[in-house]
C-alpha positions as CSV (number, residue, x, y, z in Angstrom):
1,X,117.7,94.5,130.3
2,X,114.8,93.3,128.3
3,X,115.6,89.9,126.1
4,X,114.6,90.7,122.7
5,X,116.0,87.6,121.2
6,X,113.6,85.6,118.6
7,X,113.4,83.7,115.5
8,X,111.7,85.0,112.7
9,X,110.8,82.7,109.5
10,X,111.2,83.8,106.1
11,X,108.9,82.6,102.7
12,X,108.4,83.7,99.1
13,X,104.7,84.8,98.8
14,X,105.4,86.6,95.2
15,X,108.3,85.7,92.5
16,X,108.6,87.3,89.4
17,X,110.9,86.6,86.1
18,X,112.0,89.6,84.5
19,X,113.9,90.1,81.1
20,X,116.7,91.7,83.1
21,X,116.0,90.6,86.8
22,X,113.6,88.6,89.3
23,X,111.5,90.7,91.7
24,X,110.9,88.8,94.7
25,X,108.7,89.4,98.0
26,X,108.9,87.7,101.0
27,X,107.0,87.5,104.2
28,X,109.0,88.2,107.5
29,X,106.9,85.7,110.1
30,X,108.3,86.3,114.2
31,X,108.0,83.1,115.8
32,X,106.8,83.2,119.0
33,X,105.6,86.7,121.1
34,X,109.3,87.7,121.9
35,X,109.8,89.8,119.1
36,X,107.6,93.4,119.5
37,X,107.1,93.8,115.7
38,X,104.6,92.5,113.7
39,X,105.3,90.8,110.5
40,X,106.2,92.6,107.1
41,X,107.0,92.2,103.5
42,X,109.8,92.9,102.1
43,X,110.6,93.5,98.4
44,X,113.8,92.5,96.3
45,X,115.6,92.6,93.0
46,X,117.7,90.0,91.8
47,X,119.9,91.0,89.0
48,X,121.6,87.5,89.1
49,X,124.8,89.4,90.5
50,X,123.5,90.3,94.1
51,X,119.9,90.2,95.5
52,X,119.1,94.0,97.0
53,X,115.8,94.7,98.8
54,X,114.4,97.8,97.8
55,X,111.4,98.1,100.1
56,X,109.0,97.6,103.0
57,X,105.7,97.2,103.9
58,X,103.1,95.9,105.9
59,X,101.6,94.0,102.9
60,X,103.2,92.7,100.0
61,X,101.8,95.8,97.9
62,X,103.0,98.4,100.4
63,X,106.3,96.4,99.8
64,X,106.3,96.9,96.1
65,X,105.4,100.3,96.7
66,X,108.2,101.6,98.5
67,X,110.6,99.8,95.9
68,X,109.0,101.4,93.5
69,X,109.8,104.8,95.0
70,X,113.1,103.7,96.2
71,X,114.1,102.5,93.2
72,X,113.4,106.2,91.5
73,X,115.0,107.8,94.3
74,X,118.3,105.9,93.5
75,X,118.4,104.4,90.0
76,X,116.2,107.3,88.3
77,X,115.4,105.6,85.3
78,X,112.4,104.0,83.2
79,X,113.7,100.7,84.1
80,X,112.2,100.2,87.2
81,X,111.3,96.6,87.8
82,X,109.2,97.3,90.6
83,X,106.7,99.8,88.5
84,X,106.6,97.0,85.8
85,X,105.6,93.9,88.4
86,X,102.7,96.5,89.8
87,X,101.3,97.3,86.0
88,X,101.1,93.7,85.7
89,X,99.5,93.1,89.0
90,X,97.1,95.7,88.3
91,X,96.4,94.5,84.8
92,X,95.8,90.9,86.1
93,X,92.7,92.1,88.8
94,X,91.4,93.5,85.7
């Protein structure tokens, strides 16, 4: 059997406040070559209840991406935090 035991570290590279929520993405780091995958993104809402993450990606965009579709797939409504955070990301490279 092949040991695929590892440590992995775990940073905020993007927070956002929300009126009704915090978007958050983190950065999945392995530490060491024990692990086989290569590090991701993975992005979260925090609705001050529970923290739920809603997508992945290889970059922190690809993260907010697949919230963003997620987050349609399941909530379905025009509240989707995800789609707001990436207007304002795109309106900030402006």
């Amino acid at each position: 059997m092949v040991d695929l035991t590892g440590k992995v570290t775990v940073k905020v590279v993007y927070y956002e406040v929300l009126d009704y929520g915090d978007v958050i993405v983190y950065k999945v780091e392995k530490d060491g070559d024990n692990l086989k995958f290569e590090d991701f993104y993975i992005a979260s809402f925090d609705d001050v209840r529970s923290e739920v993450v809603w997508g992945v990606g290889a970059t922190p965009l690809d993260a907010l991406k697949d919230a963003e579709r997620n987050w349609d797939r399941k909530e379905g409504d025009d509240n989707n935090p995800f789609r707001e955070v990436l207007e304002k990301l795109k309106e900030d490279n402006r």
